[in-house]
Structure formats: structure tokens, C-alpha cells
VMD Tcl script that draws the C-alpha trace (Angstrom):
set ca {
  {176.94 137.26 89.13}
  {178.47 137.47 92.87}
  {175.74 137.59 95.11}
  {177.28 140.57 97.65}
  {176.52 144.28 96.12}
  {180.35 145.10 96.29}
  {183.30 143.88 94.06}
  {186.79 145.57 93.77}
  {189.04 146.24 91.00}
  {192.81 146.66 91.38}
  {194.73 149.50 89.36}
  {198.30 149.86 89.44}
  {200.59 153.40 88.50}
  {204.29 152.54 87.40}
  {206.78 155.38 87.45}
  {208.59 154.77 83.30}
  {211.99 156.46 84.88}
  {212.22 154.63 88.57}
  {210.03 151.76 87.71}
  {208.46 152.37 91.17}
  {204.47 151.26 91.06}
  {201.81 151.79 93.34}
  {198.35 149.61 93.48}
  {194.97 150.86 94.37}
  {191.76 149.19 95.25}
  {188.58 150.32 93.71}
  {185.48 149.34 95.42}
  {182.46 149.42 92.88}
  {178.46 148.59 93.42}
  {177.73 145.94 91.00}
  {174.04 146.73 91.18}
  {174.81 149.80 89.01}
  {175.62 148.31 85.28}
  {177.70 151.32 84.12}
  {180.80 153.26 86.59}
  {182.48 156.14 85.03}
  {185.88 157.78 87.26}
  {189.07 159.81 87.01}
  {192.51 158.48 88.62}
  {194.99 160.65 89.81}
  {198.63 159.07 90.68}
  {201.78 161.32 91.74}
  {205.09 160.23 92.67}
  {207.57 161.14 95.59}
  {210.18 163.59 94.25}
  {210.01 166.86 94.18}
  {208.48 168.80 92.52}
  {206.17 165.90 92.28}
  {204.97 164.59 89.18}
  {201.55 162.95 88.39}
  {199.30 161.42 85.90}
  {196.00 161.03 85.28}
  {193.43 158.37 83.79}
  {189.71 157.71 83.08}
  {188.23 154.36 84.04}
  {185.12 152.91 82.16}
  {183.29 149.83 83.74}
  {180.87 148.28 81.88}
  {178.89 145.48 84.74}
  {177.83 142.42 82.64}
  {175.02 140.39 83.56}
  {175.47 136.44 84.16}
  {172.99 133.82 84.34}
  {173.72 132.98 87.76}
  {169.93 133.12 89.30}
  {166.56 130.96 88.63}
  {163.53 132.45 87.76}
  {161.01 132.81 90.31}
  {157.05 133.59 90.42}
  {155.10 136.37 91.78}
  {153.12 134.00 93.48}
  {153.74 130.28 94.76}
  {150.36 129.21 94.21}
  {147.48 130.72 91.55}
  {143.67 130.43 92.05}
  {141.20 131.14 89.51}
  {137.63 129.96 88.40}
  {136.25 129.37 85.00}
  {132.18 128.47 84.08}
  {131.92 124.57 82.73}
  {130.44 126.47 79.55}
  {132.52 128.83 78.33}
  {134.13 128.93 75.09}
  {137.89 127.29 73.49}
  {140.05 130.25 73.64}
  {138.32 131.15 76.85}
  {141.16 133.52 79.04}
  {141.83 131.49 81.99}
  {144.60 133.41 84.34}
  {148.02 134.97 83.53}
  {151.15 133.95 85.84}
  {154.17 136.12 85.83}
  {157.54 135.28 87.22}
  {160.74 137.28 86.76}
  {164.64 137.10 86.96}
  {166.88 138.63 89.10}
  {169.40 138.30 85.96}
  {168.17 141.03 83.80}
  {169.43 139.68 80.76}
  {167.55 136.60 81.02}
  {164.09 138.34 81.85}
  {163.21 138.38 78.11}
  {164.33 134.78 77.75}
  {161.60 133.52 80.11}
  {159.48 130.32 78.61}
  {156.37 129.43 80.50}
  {154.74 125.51 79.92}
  {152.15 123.21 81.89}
  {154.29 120.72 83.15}
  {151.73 118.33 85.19}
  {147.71 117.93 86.02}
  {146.69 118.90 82.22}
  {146.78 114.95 81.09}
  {143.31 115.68 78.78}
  {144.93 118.68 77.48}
  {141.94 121.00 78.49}
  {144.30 123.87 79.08}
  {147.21 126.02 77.18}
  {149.71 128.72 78.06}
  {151.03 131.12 75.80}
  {155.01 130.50 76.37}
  {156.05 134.12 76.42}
  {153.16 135.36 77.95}
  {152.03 133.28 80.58}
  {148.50 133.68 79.55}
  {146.64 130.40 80.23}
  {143.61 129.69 78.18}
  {141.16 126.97 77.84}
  {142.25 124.92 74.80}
  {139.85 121.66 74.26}
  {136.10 122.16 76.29}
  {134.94 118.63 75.16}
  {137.90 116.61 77.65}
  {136.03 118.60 80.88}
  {135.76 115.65 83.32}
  {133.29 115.68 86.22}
  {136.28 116.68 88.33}
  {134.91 120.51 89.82}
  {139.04 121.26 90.03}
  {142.02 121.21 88.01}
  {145.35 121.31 90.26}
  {148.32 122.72 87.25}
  {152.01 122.43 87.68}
  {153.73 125.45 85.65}
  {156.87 126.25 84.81}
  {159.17 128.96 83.84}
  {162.68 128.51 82.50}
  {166.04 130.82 81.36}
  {167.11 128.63 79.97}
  {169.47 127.17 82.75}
  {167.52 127.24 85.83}
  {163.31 126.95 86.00}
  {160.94 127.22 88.61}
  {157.48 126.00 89.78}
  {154.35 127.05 90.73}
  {150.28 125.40 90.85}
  {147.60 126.62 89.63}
  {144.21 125.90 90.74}
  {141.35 126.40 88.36}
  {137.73 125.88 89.91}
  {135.01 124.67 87.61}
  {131.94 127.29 88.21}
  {129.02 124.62 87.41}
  {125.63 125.98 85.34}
  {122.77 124.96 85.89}
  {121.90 123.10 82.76}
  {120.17 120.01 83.79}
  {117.22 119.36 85.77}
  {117.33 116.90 88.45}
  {115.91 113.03 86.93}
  {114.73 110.47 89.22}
  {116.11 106.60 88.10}
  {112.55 105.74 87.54}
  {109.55 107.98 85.88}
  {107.51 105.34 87.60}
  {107.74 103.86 90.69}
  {105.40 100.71 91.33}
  {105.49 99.16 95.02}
  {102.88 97.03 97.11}
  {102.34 97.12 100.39}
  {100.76 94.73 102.81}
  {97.64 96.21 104.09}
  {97.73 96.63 107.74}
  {101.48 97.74 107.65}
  {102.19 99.71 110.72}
  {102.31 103.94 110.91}
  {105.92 104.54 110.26}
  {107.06 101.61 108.27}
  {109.49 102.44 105.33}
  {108.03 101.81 102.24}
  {110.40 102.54 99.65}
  {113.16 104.61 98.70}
  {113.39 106.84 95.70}
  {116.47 108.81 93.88}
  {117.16 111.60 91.25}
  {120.39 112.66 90.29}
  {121.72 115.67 88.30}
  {124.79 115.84 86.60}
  {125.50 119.52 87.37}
  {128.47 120.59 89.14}
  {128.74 122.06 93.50}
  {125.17 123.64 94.86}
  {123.22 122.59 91.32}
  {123.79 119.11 91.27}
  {122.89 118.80 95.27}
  {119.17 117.76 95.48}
  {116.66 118.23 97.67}
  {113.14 116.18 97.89}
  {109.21 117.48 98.14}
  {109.03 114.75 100.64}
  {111.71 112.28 101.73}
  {113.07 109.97 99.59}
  {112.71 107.55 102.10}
  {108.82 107.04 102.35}
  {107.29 105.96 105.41}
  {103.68 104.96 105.77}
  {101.68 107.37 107.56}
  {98.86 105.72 108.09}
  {97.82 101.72 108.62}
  {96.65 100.77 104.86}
  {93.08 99.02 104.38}
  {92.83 97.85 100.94}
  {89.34 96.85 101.54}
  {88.97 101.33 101.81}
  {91.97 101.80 99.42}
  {93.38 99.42 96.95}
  {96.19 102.29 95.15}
  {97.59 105.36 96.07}
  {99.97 106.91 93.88}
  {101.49 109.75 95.17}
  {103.46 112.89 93.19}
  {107.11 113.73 93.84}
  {109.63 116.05 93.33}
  {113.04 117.15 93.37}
  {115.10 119.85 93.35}
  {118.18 121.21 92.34}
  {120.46 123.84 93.81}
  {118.90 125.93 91.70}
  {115.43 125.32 92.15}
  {115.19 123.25 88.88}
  {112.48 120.33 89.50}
  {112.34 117.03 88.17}
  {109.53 114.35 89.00}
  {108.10 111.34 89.37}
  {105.24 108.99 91.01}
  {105.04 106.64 93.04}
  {102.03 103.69 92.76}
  {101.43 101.89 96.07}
  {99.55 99.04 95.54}
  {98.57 97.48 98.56}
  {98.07 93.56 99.00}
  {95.35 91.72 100.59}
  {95.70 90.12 104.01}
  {92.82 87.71 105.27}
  {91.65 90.14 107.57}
  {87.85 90.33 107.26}
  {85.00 87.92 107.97}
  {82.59 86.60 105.35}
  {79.28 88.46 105.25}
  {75.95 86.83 104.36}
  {73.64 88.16 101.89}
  {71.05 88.31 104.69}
  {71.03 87.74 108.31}
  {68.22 85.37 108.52}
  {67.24 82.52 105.54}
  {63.83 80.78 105.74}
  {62.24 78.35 103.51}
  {59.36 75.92 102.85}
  {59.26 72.44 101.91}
  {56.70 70.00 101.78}
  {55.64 67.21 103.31}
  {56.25 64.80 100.92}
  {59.68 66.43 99.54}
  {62.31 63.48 98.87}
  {65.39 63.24 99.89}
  {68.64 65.02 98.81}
  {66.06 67.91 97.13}
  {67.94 71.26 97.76}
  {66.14 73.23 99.99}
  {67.94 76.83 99.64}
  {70.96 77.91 98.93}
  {73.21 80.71 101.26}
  {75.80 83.23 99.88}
  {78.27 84.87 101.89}
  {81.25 87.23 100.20}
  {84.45 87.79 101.41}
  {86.00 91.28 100.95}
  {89.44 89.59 100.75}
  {89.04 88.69 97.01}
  {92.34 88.76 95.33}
  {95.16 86.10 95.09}
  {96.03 86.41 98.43}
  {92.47 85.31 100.13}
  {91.13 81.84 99.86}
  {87.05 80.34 99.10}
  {84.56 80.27 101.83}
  {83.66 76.59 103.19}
  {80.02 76.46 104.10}
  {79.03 73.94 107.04}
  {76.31 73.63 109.82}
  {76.45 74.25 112.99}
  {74.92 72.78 115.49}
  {75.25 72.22 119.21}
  {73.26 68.45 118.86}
  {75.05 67.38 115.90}
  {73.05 64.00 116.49}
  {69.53 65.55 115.23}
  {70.16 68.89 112.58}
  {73.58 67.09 110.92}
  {71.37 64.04 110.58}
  {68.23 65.83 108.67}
  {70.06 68.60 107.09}
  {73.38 68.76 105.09}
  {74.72 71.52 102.95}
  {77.62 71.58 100.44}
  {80.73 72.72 101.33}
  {81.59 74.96 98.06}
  {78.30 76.31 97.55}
  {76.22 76.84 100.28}
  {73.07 74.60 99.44}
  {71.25 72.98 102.10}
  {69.33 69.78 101.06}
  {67.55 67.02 102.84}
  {69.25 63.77 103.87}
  {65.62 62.29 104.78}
  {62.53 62.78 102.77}
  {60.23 65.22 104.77}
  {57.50 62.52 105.31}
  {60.23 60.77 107.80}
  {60.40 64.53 109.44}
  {57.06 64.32 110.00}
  {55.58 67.44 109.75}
  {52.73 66.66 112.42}
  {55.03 66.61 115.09}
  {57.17 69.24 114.00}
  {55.94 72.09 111.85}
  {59.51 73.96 111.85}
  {63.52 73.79 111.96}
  {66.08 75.74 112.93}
  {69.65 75.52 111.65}
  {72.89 77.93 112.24}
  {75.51 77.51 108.96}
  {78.54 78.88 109.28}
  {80.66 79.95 106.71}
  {84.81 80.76 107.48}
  {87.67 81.55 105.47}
  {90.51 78.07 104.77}
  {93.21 79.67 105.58}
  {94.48 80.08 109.16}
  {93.51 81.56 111.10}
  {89.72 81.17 109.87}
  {87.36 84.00 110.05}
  {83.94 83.42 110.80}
  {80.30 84.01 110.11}
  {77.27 82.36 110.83}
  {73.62 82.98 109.79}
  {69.98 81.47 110.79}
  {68.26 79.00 108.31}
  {64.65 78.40 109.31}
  {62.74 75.49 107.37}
  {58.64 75.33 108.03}
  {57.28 72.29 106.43}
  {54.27 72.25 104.52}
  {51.23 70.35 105.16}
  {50.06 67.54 102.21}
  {46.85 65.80 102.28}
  {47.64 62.73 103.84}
  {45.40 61.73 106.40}
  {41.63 61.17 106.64}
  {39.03 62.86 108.09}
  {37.73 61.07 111.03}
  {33.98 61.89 112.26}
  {34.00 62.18 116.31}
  {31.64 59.34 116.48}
  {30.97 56.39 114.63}
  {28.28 55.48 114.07}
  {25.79 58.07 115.31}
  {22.67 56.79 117.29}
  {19.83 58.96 117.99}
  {16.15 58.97 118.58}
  {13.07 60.92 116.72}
  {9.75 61.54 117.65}
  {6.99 60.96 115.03}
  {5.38 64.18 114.74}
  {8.48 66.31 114.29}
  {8.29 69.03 112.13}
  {10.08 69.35 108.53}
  {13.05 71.61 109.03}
  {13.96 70.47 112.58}
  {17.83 70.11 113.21}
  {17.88 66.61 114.48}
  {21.91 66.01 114.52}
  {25.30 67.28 114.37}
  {28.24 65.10 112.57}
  {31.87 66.46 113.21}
  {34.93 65.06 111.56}
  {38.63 66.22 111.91}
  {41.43 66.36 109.53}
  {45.03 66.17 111.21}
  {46.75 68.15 107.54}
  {46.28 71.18 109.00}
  {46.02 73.11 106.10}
  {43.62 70.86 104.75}
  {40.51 70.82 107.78}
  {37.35 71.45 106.48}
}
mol new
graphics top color blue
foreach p $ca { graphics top sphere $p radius 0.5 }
foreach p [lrange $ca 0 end-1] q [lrange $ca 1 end] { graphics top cylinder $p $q radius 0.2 }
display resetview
């Protein structure tokens, strides 16, 4: 059809005598399918004749227009679990050619490559046709068509996936095991954790009890604290939780000093006590005890190496102090007691330190002879002395001083 609302029709009267004819222009609205009118034509002569006719128009329709939607562009939303067969949207598009509004075909012609939706091809009902191809993908961008037959046209159609919140947010490891250094500073990162959730928009965002970046509050002392493990959880949009731990284990660093049994050793030999006898033996511990520290190394310390070193030696490994003289070249006579210092450190480096006070009293043995204070004793007595009279006093010495009499 024309596309302007008018069209004229030319009818023309001929007179059957003179042959004389006269044409007239009808002017009709082609919007209106039927026109129904009476003609009247008369001639010139006198008296005048005329005539008279009926016109019937019948308009017919041509396919001369496309098809065109109500709307250039459809949104709509669907859940992720609802059903095959689930009603999706409708589009509707119409014709200005009348007779080819009933002819209209609808059809998916682009963005439905897993098939997931349908349209009814008279209808335009669209409908979800195969659940099981859903993607991840949260929208599905449709190109639709309509056709006559002869001429089509296109809109989209957007269909939102509504996401449910089916799944609970899971963390890549139920577990978490981590170490630490001890001493590691306030603030220090020391580890990062994740969940996921495979639920679509707000329920598959996830939020954390704490951060998933863990940072060290405080400075760790695994001397105090060898393992912390420490709850987490995490959240979905929804408030579902999922969790996990997370073991700290922290390392040892050689960071403390070994630490005597006691403060203060002391021990007794004898005189006569040979050489390389073990004459105690110290202990100190190191709080550092795992892989990480290293054994204690035991030595003396003195500030006159020339005299202790050259009496007294110790073992390195295990702390015992023994005699490189025999005591009788100590002699005890002139010197009833020794003092050492042994210090014991750590072998790695930097060393830590201790030291501790050894003191060694030698006992007395029975090795000298009394000696009287004169020799021999001279005296005088008178005749007529009585029975019982005191007439002399012997003294003799001992130098073993445990031994005087």
C-alpha cells in the first residue's frame, strides 16, 4: 500500500447519442477498507438528461510494511532454579499491513548458542527450555525476530539470572598450617586465606570474620607460645558461613641464654685425688630446643688463664670438670680452696651466654707427721717429789688439719 491516506479514482460518463464524455476525480481515504457512493451525470441539452450509478470500493491490503515491536529492547529476570517450561517474558510486535498481522512468526535469532531458551512462534511467549546448559554468566543478551513473511524485524532481550542462595561459602583449605618466626614484628602479614561460593550477584560476594589477610598482632615468643590456631569464617551475601582454621606454628630463633641448674657449684676432692678424676659435672639448658637452636659448649673462664686453665679443665659437650694435676701437686696446705667461673654459650652466632661459680675445697689426707715442739725434752726432779705430781708437758703438731690430735 501507498503510504499517503488519499488515492483517487477516475470515472468517466459518455453520452450513447453525442458520444460526448465527461471524467471525474474521486478522492477516497484508503485507511477506510470499504467506500460505498452514488454518481449522478447530466448532459447539456435541454431538457437535460442524466444518469445515475453506484460505486463499490473494496481497499485491499498489500504487504508493503515490516513488522515492528512494541518495544526495542525487553528486560526480564528469571531465578537460576526454576523449572524447564518456566514462563520467561512475552514480546509482541505488530503490522501496519493488517493482513499480515496473523502471519507474524517470532524465533531467537542470536545469544541462545546453549539453547537454554524457546519462543513459541505465534505467540511470542519465551520460556526456559534446557536448565542444565545455565552458565555462570548472571545475563543472557537475546536477539528476536519477527517476520511476514517478506520483511522482519529485531529486537533484544535481556534476561537477568536472579541467583539463590544454595551454597555456603568454602575456604580452598579446611586447614591452614603456617609457621612463623618468633619475634616477627606487630603488623607483619602472616598469611592469606580464601573461600569462594559459586552463587550468583550479592550471594556469592564474601565477607571475612577477620581479614583474610592476617597480620600478627603481637611479637610471637615460642618459648610462651609454641601454636596458635585461630577460627575463621566467612560469609555469604546471605549470611551463609563457611569455615576454617588456621595453625600458626611458630619457629625457634636463638634468642635466649643458657640457664644453669644452679647458680653456684661446689665440690670436694681430696688430697691425694689423681689426675684427670672428674670432679663435678655442670648442666645448663637452653630454651631454644628445636631444629633451629644448636648444643651448648661448656668452657672456663678465667681472667689468669696461666693458673685455673692449667689445674682445671672441663669438657666441652658435657660440662665435667676434672683435674689436669693430681691434688697432691695442688697442695692442699697452701691452698685449702678454688674458685672457677665456666661459661656455657650457644655455637651459633651470635653466642649467648651464661656463666656460673664452681668452688673446689680440697680435703685434708694424713700425710704428714706429728712433730713434738721439742726434741728431746730435758728437765730436772727433785727426790722427794710426791706420786701424782705433773712434772712435764709434751706437745706435738700435725700440719693435716683435719687430722691434729
Amino acid at each position: 500500500m501507498k503510504q499517503h491516506k488519499e488515492y483517487h479514482l477516475t470515472i468517466r460518463a459518455t453520452d450513447s447519442v453525442s458520444g460526448a464524455y465527461a471524467d471525474v476525480a474521486v478522492y477516497i481515504n484508503i485507511e477506510d477498507n470499504v467506500h460505498d457512493f452514488l454518481l449522478l451525470a447530466t448532459d447539456s441539452g435541454s431538457p437535460g438528461l442524466s444518469a445515475t450509478t453506484t460505486v463499490h470500493i473494496d481497499v485491499i491490503d498489500m504487504n508493503d510494511n515490516p513488522p515492528k515491536f512494541e518495544q526495542y529492547e525487553y528486560v526480564c529476570m528469571i531465578s537460576e532454579s526454576a523449572q524447564r517450561g518456566q514462563f520467561v517474558t512475552r514480546v509482541v510486535a505488530s503490522d501496519p499491513d493488517e493482513s499480515d498481522q496473523a502471519k507474524l512468526l517470532y524465533s531467537i535469532v542470536g545469544g541462545n548458542e546453549q539453547q537454554a531458551f524457546a519462543i513459541n512462534s505465534v505467540t511470542g511467549i519465551v520460556t526456559l527450555s534446557n536448565l542444565h546448559q545455565f552458565s555462570n554468566l548472571s545475563l543472557y543478551v537475546l536477539n528476536v525476530s519477527v517476520t511476514d513473511g517478506v520483511y522482519s524485524g529485531y529486537a533484544k532481550l535481556k534476561v537477568n539470572i536472579l541467583g539463590e542462595n544454595n551454597n555456603s561459602p568454602i575456604f580452598t583449605r579446611t586447614v591452614y598450617e603456617v609457621a612463623v618466626k618468633e619475634n616477627l614484628p606487630p603488623g607483619a602479614p602472616v598469611i592469606t586465606v580464601k573461600a569462594a561460593d559459586i552463587d550468583r550477584g550479592e550471594y556469592g560476594k564474601i565477607t571475612y570474620s577477620i581479614e583474610s589477610v592476617l597480620y600478627a598482632r603481637i611479637s610471637f615468643d615460642r618459648e610462651r607460645h609454641r601454636l596458635y590456631e585461630v577460627p575463621i569464617a566467612a560469609f555469604d551475601g546471605g549470611g551463609r558461613p563457611g569455615y576454617s582454621t588456621v595453625r600458626i606454628s611458630v619457629t625457634n630463633e636463638n634468642d635466649n641464654a643458657p640457664l644453669f641448674a644452679v647458680s653456684e657449684y661446689r665440690a670436694y676432692v681430696y688430697e691425694n685425688t689423681t689426675m684427670g678424676t672428674t670432679v663435678l659435672q655442670v648442666h645448663a639448658v637452653d630454651d631454644d630446643d628445636d631444629v633451629h637452636s644448636t648444643s651448648i659448649e661448656y668452657s672456663i673462664y678465667s681472667n689468669n688463664a696461666s693458673t685455673i686453665t692449667d689445674l682445671f679443665g672441663i669438657s666441652k659437650d658435657l660440662g665435667e670438670v676434672y683435674l689436669k694435676k693430681s691434688v697432691s701437686q695442688l697442695d692442699r696446705e697452701s691452698t685449702a680452696a678454688y674458685h672457677l667461673v665456666v661459661k656455657a654459650e650457644t655455637s651459633l652466632r651470635p653466642p649467648l651466654i651464661a656463666y656460673c661459680d664452681i668452688t673446689i675445697n680440697i680435703m685434708d689426707e694424713n700425710d704428714n707427721r706429728p712433730i713434738f715442739e721439742s726434741n728431746p725434752y730435758v728437765m730436772s726432779l727433785a727426790e722427794n717429789i710426791g706420786k701424782g705430781t705433773s712434772i712435764l708437758k709434751v706437745v706435738a703438731k700435725d700440719a693435716d688439719s683435719g687430722f691434729k690430735q
